[in-house]
N, C-alpha and C positions, 0 to 999 in steps of 0.2 A: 408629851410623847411625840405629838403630830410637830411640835419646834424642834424638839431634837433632831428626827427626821428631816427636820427643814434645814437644820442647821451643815448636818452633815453632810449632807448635799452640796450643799453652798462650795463647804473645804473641799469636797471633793472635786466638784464641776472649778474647784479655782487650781488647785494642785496639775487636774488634768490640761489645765488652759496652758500652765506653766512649760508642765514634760513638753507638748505639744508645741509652744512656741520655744522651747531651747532644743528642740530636734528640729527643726527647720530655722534656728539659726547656728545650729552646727554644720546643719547641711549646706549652707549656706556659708557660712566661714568654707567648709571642705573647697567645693564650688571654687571660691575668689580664691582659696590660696593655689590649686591647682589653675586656674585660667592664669595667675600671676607668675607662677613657674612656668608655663607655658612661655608666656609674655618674655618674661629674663631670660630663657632658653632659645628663644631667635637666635643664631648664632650663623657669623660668617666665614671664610677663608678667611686669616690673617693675611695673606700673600695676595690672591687675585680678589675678593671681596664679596666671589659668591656663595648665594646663600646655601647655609649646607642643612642637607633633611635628616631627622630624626629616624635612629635606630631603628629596631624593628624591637628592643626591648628597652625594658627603663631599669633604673638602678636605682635603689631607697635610701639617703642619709638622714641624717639627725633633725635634718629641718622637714621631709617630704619626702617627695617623691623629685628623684631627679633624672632628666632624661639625657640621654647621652645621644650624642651626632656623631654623623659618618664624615670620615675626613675627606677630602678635598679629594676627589678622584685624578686630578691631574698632575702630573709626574714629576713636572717641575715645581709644581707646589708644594707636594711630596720633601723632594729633595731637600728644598730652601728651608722647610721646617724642621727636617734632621739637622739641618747644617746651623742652625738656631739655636736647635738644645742642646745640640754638642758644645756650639762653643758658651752657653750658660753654664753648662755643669762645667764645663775650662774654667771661667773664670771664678766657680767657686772654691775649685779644687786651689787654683792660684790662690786664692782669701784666707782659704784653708790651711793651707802651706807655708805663707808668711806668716801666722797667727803660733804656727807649731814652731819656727826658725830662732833661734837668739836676736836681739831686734839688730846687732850688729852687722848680721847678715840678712835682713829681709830683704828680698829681692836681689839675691845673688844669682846670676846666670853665670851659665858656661860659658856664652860668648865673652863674659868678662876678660876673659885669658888670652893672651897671645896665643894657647898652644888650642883652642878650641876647637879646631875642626879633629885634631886626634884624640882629644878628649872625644868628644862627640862620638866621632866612628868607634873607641873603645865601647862608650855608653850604651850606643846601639847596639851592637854584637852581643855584650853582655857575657864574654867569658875573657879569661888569661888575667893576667899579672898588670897594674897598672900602681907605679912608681914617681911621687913627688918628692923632690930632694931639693931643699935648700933652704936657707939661714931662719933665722923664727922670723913671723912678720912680713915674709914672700907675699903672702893670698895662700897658702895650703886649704891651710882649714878652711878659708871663704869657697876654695873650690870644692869640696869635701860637700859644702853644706849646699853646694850648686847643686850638683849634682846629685844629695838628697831631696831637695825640694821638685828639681824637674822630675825625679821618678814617683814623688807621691801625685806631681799634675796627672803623668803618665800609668799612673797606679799599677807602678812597678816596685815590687819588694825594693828594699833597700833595709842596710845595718850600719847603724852609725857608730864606733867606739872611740875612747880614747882607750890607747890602749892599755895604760896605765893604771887607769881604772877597772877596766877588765879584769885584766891580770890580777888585781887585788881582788874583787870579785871570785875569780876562780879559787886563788889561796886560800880565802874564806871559805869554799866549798871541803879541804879537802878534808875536814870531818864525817864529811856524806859522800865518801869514792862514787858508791850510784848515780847521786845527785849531778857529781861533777862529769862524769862522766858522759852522762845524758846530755847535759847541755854545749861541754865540747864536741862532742858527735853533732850534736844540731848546728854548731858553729861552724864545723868543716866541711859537710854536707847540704848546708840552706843552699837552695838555688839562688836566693835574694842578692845582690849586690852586696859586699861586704868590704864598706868603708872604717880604714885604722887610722885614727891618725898618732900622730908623737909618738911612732917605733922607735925605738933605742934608749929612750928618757927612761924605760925602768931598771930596775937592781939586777945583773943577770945571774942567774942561777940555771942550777941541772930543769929546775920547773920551765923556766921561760925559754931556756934554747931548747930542753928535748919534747919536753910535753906542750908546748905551745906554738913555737914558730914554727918548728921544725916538723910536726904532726900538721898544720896549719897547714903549712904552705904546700906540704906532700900532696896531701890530701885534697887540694882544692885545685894544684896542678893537673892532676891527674887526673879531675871531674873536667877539667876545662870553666871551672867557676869565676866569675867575675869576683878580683880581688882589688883593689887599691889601697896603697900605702902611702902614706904622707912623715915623711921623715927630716931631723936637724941632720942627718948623718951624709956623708957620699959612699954610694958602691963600695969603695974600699972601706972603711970604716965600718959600716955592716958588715963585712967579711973582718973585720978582726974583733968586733965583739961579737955578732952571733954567729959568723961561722961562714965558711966559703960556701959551703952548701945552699946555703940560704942566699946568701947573696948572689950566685948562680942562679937561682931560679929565680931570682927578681930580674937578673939580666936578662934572663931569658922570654920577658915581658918587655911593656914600655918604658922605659926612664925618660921624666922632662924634669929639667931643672929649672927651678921659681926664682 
């Protein structure tokens, strides 16, 4: 009896020796890995190099405890560091942008064009009628897809169609008048940029002069919405296939010819 007693002891005075030295060396791991967060947490100005002091609070991730610094009190440090991650997120949105492009066009600018600077001034303003006319193989579509790409740098809606495509799209809706409906109303109505290109290439019918172009172009005239069209046709020739009406209010925008 008096060894069992002996015995038990033993496991217990060794169990307690254990708990006993693995909480003082958790506490101690705790310890090292906070003074070592500390340590990686020194932290300076990127710009002038001084040293910047710790919050008044910490924030918790996955690994600790991590403490968060006050930024650079000075103004022009300030500034240079906005002006930093501005132009980082620039250049992703550019990485971005090519990666989205046809590779044919990757890196299409509007400077590309001879007519750039009223490209430009249209791009900017961002309303009325804007008309590219001439032969296949000009640069249309290279500018088309310019001009898409600087508005996703810009993170400015844009809609890019052919319109050919479209139009069949639409046809295919008119099973579901609602369906089509909805989405023509969204197409006349977006504030986004709304880039066509190959107007004239499709089959004209009552759908394409009355319910598409001619609703289209009413309609986005009269919002003042940024439209461009990229066409094989001239002014005249739009007005003898879809109609002087239409081709009126395209004059009534900008026409450059490619």
């Amino acid at each position: 009896m008096i060894q069992l007693k002996d015995a038990l002891g033993q496991v217990l005075g060794k169990i307690e020796q254990e708990l006993t030295t693995g909480i003082c060396h958790q506490k101690e791991n705790t310890r090292t890995c906070k003074e070592r967060r500390m340590q990686s947490n020194k932290s300076t100005c990127e710009i002038c190099g001084d040293i910047l002091r710790l919050a008044d609070y910490i924030e918790y991730d996955e690994d600790g405890v991590e403490f968060a610094f006050v930024g650079c009190p000075k103004k022009e440090c300030q500034e240079e560091i906005h002006k930093q991650r501005k132009e980082r997120e620039r250049q992703r949105l550019i990485k971005e942008a090519d990666e989205i492009l046809p590779k044919q066009y990757k890196n299409a600018l509007i400077t590309d064009s001879i007519h750039a600077a009223i490209i430009q001034n249209w791009y900017d303003k961002r309303e009325g009628f804007l008309t590219l006319v001439g032969d296949p193989g000009r640069g249309k579509s290279r500018m088309f897809w310019a001009i898409y790409r600087q508005a996703h740098i810009d993170k400015c809606g844009c809609k890019f169609y052919d319109s050919l495509e479209l139009i069949k799209k639409l046809q295919a809706m008119c099973a579901d008048p609602s369906e089509e409906e909805r989405y023509l109303k969204n197409l006349y109505q977006t504030k986004d940029i709304l880039l066509l290109d190959d107007v004239g290439t499709e089959k004209l019918t009552e759908f394409v002069w009355q319910d598409f172009y001619n609703l289209l172009l009413v309609e986005r005239e009269q919002w003042g919405l940024p439209t461009a069209i990229a066409t094989n046709l001239t002014l005249q020739q739009i007005g003898e296939k879809l109609g002087d009406r239409i081709a009126s209010r395209l004059a009534g925008g900008i026409i450059l010819h490619f």
